[in-house]
N, C-alpha and C positions, 0 to 999 in steps of 0.2 A: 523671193527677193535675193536669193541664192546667199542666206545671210548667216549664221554660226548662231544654233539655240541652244542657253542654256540658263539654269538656275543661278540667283545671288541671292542669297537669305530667304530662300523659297519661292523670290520672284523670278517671273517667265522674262529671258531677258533675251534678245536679236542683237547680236551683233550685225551690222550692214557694213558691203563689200567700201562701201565711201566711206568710212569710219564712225558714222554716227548710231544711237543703240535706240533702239525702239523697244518699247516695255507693251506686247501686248495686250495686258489685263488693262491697263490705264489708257490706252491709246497714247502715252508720250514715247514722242523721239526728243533725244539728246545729243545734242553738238559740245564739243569742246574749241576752245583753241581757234577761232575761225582769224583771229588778227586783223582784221581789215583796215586798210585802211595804213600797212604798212609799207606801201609804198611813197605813199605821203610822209609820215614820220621817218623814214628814210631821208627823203629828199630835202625835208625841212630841216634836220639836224648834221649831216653829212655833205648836201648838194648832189648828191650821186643819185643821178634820175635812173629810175627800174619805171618798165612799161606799167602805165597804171590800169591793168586790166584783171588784177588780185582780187579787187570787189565785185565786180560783176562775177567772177569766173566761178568765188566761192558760192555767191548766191543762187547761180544758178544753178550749184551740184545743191543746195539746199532745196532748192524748189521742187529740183527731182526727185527727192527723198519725202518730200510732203505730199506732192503730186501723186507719190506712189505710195506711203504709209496711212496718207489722212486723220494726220495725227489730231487729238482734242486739245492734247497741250505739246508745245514746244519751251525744251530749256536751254539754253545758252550757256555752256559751262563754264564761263568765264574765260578773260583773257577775249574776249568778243572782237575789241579793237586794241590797235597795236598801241595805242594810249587815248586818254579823253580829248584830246586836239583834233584827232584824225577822229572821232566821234563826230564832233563836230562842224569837220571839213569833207561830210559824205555830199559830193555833188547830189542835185537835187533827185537825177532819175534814179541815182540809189536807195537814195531813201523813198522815192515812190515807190519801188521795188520791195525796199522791207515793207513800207506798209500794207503791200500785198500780200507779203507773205506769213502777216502778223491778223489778217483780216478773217474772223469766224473763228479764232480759236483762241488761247490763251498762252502766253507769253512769256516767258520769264527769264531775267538776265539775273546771270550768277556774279554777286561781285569774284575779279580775278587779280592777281597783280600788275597786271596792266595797266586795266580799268577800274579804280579800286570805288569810284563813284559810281553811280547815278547819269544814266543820256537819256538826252531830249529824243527817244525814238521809240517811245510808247512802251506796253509792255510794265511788268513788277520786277523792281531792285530788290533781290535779296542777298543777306552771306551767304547763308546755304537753305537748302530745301530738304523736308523728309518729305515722302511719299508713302507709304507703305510699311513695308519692312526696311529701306534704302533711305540713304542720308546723301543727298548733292552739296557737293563743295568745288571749288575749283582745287584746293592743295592738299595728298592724302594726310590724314595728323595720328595715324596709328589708328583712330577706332573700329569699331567692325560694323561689315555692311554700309561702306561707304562706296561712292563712287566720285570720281574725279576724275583733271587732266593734268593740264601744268608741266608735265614732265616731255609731252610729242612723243612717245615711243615709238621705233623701227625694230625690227626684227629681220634680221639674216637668214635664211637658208640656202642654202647652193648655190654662195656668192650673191643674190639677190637681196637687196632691204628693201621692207614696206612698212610704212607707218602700220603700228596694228594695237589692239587693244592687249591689255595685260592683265590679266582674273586670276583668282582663286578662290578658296569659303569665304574669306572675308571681306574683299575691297576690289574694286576693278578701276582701270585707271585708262580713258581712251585716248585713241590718237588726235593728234593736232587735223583739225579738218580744214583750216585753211590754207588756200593756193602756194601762198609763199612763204609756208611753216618748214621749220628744218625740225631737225629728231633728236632722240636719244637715246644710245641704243640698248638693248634693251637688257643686255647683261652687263652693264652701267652697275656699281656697289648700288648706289643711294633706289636703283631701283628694284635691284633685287634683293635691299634688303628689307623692302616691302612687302616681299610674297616669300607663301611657305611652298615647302618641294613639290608640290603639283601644282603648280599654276602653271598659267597654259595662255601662248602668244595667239592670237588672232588676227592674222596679217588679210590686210586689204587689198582691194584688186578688182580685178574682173567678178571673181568671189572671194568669201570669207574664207578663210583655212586655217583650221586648229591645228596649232604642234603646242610640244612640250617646252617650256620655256627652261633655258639649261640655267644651272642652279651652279656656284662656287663654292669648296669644300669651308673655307671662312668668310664670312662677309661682316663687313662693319656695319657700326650701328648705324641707323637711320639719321642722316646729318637736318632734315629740315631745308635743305639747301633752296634758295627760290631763283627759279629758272625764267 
């Protein structure tokens, strides 16, 4: 899957090149961040029409990640749709589309700030999920062995940014995986001052590639800020 392996509180974790992590011992893959449905929310609050081809586009990098992981469960890290309106205003062959891809496995939407409810699109609403040794939420809150998003991380090297994942012992935090998600980058205070001196950026692409994530001599405290 040409995808970035490694431990989080002793689970087997995949980072994949599309940004979403696959936990091989469980068969789950996890998505963050997908928004859908923000071209509509756009257009309805602004008037400013963007092509609406963000929900199909995202789905169908999901489909190839199932296609290709065959996962038993899938989770939704929250922030799924760009608000409960645009939830509700998924043309119909999208939502035959999730229910496709919700069909023989099991489901789970993370509530996110987005989405802070409950959709009519099958699947279990939770706040958060423990698995294992790992705790799912959509926002990190300092505890350990958490995983999250909320934040879209990018990462730079050689003039280049990629949405990418952001790890260490305690908490990992993925990228935003939907079409028309923007970022943050990833030596941002409020995000580095989530990780200790080795955590480590895993920028997306064609593959996965781990670098060091650069670290600042002081950083402030963790503000909570919601993105």
């Amino acid at each position: 899957m040409n995808g970035h392996n490694f431990t989080l509180a002793g689970t087997a974790c995949t980072a994949l090149p599309s940004g979403a992590l696959y936990l091989p011992e469980d068969a789950t893959l996890c998505v963050s961040d997908l928004h859908l449905g923000k071209s509509d929310r756009i257009a309805r609050r602004s008037g400013v029409m963007l092509p609406p081809y963000e929900v199909r586009a995202t789905l169908e990098k999901l489909q190839a990640d199932i296609d290709r992981s065959k996962p038993k469960t899938v989770i939704c890290l929250g922030d799924s749709f760009d608000d409960l309106q645009a939830a509700d205003s998924l043309h119909d062959d999208m939502r035959l589309m999730l229910t496709g891809l919700q069909a023989g496995r099991k489901w789970i939407w993370i509530e996110g700030n987005h989405d802070p409810g409950p959709v009519d699109l099958g699947g279990s609403h939770l706040a958060e999920l423990s698995i294992g040794t790992l705790t799912f939420r959509h926002i990190a809150t300092m505890q350990p062995n958490e995983v999250s998003g909320h934040y879209h991380p990018k990462h730079r090297v050689a003039g280049r940014s990629r949405p990418a994942f952001v790890y260490d012992t305690q908490r990992l935090i993925l990228p935003a995986y939907g079409a028309y998600t923007g970022g943050l980058a990833s030596d941002t205070p409020v995000l580095l001052d989530l990780f200790g001196p080795m955590a480590v950026a895993v920028m997306t692409g064609n593959k996965a590639i781990a670098v060091p994530l650069t670290q600042t001599p002081q950083r402030p405290r963790f503000s909570g800020r919601s993105y």
